[in-house]
N, C-alpha and C positions, 0 to 999 in steps of 0.2 A: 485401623478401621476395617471393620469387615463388610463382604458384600452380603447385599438381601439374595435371596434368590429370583433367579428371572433378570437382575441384571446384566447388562453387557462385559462384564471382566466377570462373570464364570466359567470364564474358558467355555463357551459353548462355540459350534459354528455358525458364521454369519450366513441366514438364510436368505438367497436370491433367487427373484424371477426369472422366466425365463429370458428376456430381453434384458435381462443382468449379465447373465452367467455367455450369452452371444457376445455382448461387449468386451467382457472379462474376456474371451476367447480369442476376438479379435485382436486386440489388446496384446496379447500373450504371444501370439502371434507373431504379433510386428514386431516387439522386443525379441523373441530367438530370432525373427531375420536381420535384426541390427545390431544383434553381440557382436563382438571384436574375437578372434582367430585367438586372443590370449584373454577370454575368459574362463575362469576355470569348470574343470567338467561336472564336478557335482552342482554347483548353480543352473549351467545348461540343463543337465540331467533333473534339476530339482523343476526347472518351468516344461520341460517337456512332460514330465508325467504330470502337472497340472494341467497340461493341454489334454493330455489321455484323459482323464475325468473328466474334465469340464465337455468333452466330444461323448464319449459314453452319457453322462446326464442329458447330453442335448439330445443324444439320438433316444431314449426314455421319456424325455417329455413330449410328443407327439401323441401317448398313450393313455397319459393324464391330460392332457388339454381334450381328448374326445368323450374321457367320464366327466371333464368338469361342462361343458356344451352338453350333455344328456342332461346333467343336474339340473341346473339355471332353465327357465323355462325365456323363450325370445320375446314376448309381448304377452300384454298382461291384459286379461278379457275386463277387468274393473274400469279400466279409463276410456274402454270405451262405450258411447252412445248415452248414457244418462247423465253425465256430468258430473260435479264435485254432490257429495252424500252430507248433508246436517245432520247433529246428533241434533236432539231435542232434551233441552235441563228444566228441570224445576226450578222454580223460583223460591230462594229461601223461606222458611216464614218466619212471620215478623214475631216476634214477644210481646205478648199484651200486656 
């Protein structure tokens, strides 16, 4: 059976927030400080360079989170002072 595209098994990568990718870090973290002395070194070496990326993206996203607070505006001038807005319908007409 084959995949559509846009699905999750297209070998893409999993995109996380930033209060993801902090977790995943921490995380990453505490497992290389509680390997065992007879783990092998390519595994150690393979979660230490996950930690280099996952610290390079963290220290990157401080720069996108200040274009996305430019974007987003904080409150919104419609909700205040007049209250909720009615549209006005017509009334179908009837068929004589």
């Amino acid at each position: 059976m084959r995949a559509f595209h846009g699905q999750m098994s297209d070998n893409q990568p999993i995109r996380r927030s930033l209060p993801e990718k902090q977790k995943q870090l921490r995380d990453l973290r505490e497992t290389l400080a509680t390997m065992k002395s007879h783990t092998s070194p390519a595994l150690r070496e393979s979660v230490q360079k996950r930690i280099r990326q996952l610290e390079s993206e963290i220290s990157a996203a401080p720069a996108l989170k200040t274009a996305e607070k430019r974007r987003a505006p904080t409150g919104s001038a419609s909700t205040t002072g007049a209250g909720p807005q009615r549209t006005l319908r017509r009334r179908p007409e009837r068929g004589i």
